[in-house]
C-alpha positions as CSV (number, residue, x, y, z in Angstrom):
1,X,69.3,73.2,91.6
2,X,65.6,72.8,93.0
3,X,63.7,69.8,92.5
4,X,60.9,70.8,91.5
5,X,59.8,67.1,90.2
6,X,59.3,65.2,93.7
7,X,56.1,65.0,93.8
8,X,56.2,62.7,90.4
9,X,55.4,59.5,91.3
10,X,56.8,57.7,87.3
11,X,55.2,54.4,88.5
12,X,51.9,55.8,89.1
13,X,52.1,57.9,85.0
14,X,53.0,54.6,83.9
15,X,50.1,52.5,85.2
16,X,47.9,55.1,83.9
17,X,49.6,55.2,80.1
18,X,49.1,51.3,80.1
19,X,45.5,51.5,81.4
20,X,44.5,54.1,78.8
21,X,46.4,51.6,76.2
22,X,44.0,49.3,77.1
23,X,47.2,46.6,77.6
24,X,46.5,43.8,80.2
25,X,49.5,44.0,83.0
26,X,50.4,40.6,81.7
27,X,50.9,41.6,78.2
28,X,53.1,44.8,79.4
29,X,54.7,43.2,81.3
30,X,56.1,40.0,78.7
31,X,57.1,43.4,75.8
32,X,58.9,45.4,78.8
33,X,60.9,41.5,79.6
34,X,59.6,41.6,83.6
35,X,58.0,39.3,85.6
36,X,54.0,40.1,86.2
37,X,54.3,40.7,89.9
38,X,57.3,43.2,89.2
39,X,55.1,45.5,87.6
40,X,53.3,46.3,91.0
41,X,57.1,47.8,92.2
42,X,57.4,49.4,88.5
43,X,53.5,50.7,89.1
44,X,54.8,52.3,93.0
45,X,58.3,53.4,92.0
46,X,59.5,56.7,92.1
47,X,62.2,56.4,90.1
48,X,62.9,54.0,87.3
49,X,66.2,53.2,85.5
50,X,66.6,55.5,82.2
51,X,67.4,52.2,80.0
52,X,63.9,50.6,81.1
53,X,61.7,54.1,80.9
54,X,63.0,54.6,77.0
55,X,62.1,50.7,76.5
56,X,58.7,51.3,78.2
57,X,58.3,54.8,76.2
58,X,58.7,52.5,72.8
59,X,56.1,50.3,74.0
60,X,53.1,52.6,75.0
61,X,54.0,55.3,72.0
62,X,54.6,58.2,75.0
63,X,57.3,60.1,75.6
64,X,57.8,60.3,79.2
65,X,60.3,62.8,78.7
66,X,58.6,65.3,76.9
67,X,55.6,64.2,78.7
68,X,57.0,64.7,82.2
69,X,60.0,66.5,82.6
70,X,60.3,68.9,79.3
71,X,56.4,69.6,79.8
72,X,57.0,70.5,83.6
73,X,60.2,72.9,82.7
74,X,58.0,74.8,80.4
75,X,55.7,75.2,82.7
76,X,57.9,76.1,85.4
77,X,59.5,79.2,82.9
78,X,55.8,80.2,81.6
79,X,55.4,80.7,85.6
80,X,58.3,82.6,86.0
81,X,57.8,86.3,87.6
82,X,58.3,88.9,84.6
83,X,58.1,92.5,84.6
84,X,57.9,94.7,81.4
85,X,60.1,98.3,82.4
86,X,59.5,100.9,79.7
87,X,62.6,102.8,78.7
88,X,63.1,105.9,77.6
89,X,66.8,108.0,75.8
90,X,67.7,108.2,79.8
91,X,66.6,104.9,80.8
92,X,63.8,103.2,82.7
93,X,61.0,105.3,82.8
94,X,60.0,105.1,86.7
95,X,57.3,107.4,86.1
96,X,54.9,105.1,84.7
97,X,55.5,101.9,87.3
98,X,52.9,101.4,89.9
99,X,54.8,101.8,93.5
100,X,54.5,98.3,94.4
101,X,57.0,97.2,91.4
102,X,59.4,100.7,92.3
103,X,59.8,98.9,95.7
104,X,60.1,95.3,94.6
105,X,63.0,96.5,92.3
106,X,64.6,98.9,95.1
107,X,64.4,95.9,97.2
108,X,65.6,93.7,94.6
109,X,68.7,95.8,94.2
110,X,70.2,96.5,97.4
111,X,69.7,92.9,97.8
112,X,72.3,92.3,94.9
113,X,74.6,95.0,96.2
């Protein structure tokens, strides 16, 4: 599968839910149970353990799982290349298909063959 979600930066999102929250760093960081200065690895992280993300979730009322990655998959599917193929009793009607999308299906065909 492609990962398609490394340019996230969940340290970064974070930061900028508790900012717009209007919650000082000290405050977040005695409900999340973390030492002030810990917040600054939090804030540059990556990645960030599933137990603490759902905690931190609770906290700033967002869903960084819808927000993130169920947001960025339905994006990723609305982007997805779709073609509409008329049919007819016999079939697809070729007839009616612009040339460039005859040759990307031939080409897409004898690719799977």
């Amino acid at each position: 599968m492609e990962n398609n979600f490394k340019d996230i930066y969940i340290g970064k999102i974070i930061q900028q839910k508790v900012d717009e929250r209007g919650l000082s760093y000290t405050e977040f960081a005695r409900k999340i149970n973390c030492a002030r200065t810990s917040l600054y690895h939090i804030f540059n992280s990556k990645n960030i353990d599933i137990e603490r993300l759902l905690l931190i979730s609770e906290i700033l009322q967002y869903d960084f799982i819808e927000g993130i990655y169920l947001k960025r998959k339905r994006q990723q599917s609305l982007l997805s290349p779709c073609i509409v193929l008329p049919f007819n009793a016999e079939g697809i009607d070729f007839t009616t298909l612009p040339e460039e999308i005859i040759e990307l299906l031939k080409r897409e065909l004898v690719s799977k063959i």
